[in-house]
C-alpha positions as CSV (number, residue, x, y, z in Angstrom):
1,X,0.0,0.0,0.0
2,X,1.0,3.6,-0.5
3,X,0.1,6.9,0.6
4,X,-0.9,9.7,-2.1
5,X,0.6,13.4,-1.1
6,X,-1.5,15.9,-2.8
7,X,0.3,19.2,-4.2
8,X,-0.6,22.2,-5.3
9,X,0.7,22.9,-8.7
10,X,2.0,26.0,-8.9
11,X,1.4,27.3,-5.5
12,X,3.5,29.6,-4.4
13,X,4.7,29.4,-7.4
14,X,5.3,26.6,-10.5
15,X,9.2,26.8,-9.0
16,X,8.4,26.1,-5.7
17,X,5.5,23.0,-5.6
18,X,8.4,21.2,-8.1
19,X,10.7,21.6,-5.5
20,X,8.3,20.6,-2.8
21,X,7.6,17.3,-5.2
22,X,11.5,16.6,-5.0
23,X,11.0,16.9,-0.8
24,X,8.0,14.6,-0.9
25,X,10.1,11.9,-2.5
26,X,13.0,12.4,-0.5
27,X,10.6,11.4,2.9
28,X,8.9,8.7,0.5
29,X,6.3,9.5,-1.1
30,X,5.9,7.4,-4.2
31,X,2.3,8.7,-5.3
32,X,1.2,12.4,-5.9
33,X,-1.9,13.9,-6.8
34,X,-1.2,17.0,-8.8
35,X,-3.6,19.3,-9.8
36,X,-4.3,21.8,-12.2
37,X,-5.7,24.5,-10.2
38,X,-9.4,25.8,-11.7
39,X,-10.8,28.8,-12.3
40,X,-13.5,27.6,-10.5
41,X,-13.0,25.5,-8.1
42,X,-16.1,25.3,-6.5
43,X,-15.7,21.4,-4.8
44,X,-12.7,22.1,-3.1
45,X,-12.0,24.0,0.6
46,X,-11.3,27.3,0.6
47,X,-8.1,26.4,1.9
48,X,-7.6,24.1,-1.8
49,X,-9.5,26.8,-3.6
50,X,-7.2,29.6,-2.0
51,X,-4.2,27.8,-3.2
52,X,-5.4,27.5,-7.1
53,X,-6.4,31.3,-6.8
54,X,-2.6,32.1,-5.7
55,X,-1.5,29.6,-8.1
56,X,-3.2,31.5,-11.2
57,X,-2.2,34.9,-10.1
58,X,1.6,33.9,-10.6
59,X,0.9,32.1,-13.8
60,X,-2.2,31.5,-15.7
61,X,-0.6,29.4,-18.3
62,X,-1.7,25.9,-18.1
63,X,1.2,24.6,-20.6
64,X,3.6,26.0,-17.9
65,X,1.5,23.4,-15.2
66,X,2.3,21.3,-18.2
67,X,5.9,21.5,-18.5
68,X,6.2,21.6,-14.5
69,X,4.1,17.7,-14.4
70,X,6.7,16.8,-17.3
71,X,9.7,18.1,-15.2
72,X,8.8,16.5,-12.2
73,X,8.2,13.1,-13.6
74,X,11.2,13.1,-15.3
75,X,12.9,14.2,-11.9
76,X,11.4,11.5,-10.0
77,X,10.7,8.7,-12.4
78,X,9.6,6.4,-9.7
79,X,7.2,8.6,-8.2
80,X,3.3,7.7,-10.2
81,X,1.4,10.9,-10.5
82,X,-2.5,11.5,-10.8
83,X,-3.6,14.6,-12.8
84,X,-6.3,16.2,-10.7
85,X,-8.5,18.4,-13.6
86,X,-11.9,20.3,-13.6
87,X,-13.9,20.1,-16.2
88,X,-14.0,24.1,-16.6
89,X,-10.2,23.9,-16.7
90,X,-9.9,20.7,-19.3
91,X,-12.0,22.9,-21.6
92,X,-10.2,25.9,-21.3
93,X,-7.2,24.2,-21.7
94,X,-8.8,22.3,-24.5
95,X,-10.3,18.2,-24.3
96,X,-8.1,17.4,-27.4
97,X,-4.7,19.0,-26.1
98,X,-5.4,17.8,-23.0
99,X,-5.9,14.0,-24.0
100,X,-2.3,14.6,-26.0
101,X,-0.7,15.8,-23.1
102,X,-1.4,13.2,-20.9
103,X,-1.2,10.4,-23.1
104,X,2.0,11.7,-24.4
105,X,3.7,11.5,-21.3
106,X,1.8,8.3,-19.9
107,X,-0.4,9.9,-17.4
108,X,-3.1,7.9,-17.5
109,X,-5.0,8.1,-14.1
110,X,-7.2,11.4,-14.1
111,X,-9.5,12.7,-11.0
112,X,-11.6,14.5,-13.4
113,X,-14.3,16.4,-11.0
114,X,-16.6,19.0,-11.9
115,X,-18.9,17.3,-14.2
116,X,-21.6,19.2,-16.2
117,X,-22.4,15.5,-17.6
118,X,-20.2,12.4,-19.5
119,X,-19.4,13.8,-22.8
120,X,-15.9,14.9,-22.0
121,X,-15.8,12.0,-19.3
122,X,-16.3,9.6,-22.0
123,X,-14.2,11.2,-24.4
124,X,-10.9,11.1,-22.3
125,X,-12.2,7.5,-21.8
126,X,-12.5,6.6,-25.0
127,X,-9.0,7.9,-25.8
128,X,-7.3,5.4,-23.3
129,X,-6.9,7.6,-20.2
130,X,-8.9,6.2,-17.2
131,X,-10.8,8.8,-14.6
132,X,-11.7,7.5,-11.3
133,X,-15.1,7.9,-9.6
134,X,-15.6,8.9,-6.5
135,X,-17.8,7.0,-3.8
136,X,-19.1,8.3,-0.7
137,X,-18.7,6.3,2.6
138,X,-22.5,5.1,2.9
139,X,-22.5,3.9,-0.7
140,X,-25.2,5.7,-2.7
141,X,-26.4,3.0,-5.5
142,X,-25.8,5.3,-8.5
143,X,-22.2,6.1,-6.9
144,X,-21.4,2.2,-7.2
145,X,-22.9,1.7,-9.8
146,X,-20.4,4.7,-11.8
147,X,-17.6,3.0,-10.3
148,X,-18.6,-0.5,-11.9
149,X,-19.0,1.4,-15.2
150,X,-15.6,3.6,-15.1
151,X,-12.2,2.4,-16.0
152,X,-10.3,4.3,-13.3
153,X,-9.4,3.7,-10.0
154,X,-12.0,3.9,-7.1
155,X,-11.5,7.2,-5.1
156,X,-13.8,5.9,-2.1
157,X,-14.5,8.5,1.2
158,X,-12.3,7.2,4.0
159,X,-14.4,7.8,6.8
160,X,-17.9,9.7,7.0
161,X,-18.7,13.1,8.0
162,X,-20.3,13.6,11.6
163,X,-23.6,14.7,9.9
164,X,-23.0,11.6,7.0
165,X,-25.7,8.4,7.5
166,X,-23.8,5.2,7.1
167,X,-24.7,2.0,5.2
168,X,-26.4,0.2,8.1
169,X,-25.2,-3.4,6.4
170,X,-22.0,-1.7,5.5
171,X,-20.7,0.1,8.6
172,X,-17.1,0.2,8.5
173,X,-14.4,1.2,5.7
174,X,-13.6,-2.9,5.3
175,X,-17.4,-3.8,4.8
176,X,-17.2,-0.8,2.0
177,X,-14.1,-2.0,0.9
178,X,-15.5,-5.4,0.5
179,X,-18.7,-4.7,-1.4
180,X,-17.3,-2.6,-4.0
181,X,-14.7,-6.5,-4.5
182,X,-18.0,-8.4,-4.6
183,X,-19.4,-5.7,-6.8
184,X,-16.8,-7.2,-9.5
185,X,-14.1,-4.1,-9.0
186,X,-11.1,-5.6,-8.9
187,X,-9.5,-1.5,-10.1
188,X,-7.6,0.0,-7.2
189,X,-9.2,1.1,-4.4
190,X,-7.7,4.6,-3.1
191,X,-9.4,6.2,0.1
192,X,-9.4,9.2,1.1
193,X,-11.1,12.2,3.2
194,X,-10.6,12.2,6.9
195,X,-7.0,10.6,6.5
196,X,-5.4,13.2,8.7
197,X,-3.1,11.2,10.8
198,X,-1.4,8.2,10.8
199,X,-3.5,5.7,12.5
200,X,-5.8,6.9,9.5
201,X,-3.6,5.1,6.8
202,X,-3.6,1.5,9.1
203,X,-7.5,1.9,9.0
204,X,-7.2,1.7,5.2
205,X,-4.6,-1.0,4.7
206,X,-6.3,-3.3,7.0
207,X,-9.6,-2.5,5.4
208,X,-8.0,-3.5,2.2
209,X,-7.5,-0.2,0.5
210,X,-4.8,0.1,-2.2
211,X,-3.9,3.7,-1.2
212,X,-4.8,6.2,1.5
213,X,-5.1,10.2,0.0
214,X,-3.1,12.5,2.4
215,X,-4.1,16.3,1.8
216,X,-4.6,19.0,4.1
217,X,-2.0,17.7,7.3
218,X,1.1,17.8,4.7
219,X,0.1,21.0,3.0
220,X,0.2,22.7,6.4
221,X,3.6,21.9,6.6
222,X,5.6,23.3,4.2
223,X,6.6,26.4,5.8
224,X,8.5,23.4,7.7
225,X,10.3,20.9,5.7
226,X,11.5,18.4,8.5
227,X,8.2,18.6,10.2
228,X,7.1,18.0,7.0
229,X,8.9,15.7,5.8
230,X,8.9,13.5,9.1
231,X,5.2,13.5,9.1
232,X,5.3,12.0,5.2
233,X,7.3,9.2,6.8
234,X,5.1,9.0,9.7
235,X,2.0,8.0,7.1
236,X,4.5,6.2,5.2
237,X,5.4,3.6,7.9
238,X,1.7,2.7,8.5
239,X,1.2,1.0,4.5
């Protein structure tokens, strides 16, 4: 199992979250979620969303986020990266140039979010990149039944909000874990939301997860490297 350190393309600057890629390896990190930050990013925290503003206001050229993905994969060629995209941004950077980009360079796994509906979904599909669907923790039917129908990994809620109504027959992360195997997914299962602390990641490698998303605790460190980069290994010794 493996943990998945999210960074913020571009924030402070395109310079700085390549360098902060290099210092997430170097505590052993071996799976990032970069993003391209939106225009628009209306899903994400305002903490997230602040970053993609700041990002944007040093550059607003998405080949530049381009170039800094290519740079950093061929920096740390063992590292797997997942392009993290909104839909508002994948058509402003434009579907078809987007699609070349990442198939160009072999970045197949997408976290598209933002959907207006499944044309551009099933386009990038189509073209033989795979986008991962997202499942909430209580398991809404049409949720599962996306995930059975996509061809990316499973991105599947960690652990439920305090107001969130579980699955009475599926109470715990494992039970989830297991339906979504007997639903016939045999993709990777990567959980995150409420991973903020070590324990976190043992709760999803013994509930058979594949990967555990790490956001928010490891962004809040980088005005600290060691603290930083000691908490990375801290998650990592728990997969």
């Amino acid at each position: 199992m493996e943990i998945i350190c999210y960074l913020s393309n571009g924030y402070p600057t395109i310079e700085a979250s390549y360098n902060m890629a290099v210092e997430y390896a170097d505590a052993g990190c071996r799976m990032m979620e970069v993003d391209f930050p939106s225009r628009n990013p209306y899903l994400e925290s305002d903490y997230i969303a602040g970053r993609m503003k700041k990002a944007l206001e040093a550059c607003d050229d998405y080949e530049k986020y381009m170039d800094s993905i290519v740079a950093i994969q061929k920096r740390l060629p063992d590292v797997k990266i997942l392009v993290l995209a909104y839909e508002n941004t994948v058509e402003e950077i434009g579907v078809d140039r987007f699609i070349e980009f990442c198939l160009t360079n072999n970045l197949k796994d997408i976290l598209l979010v933002g959907l207006k509906d499944d044309i551009i979904k099933n386009k990038i599909i189509v073209a033989g990149l795979q986008v991962s669907c997202y499942v909430q923790f209580h398991l809404p039917k049409e949720e599962v039944e996306m995930a059975k129908q996509s061809n990316g990994f499973v991105y599947l809620q960690a652990k439920p909000y305090d107001t969130q109504q579980k699955n009475e027959e599926y109470p715990t992360l494992k039970d989830c874990v297991e339906y979504l195997r007997s639903c016939g997914i045999e993709r990777p299962i990567y959980c995150g939301v409420g991973v903020h602390a070590p324990e976190d990641v043992r709760l999803v490698r013994e509930a058979g997860g594949d990967a555990a998303f790490v956001g928010s605790t490891i962004l809040k460190l980088h005005e600290n490297i060691p603290a930083m980069k000691e908490k990375i290994r801290e998650f990592k010794a728990m997969c």
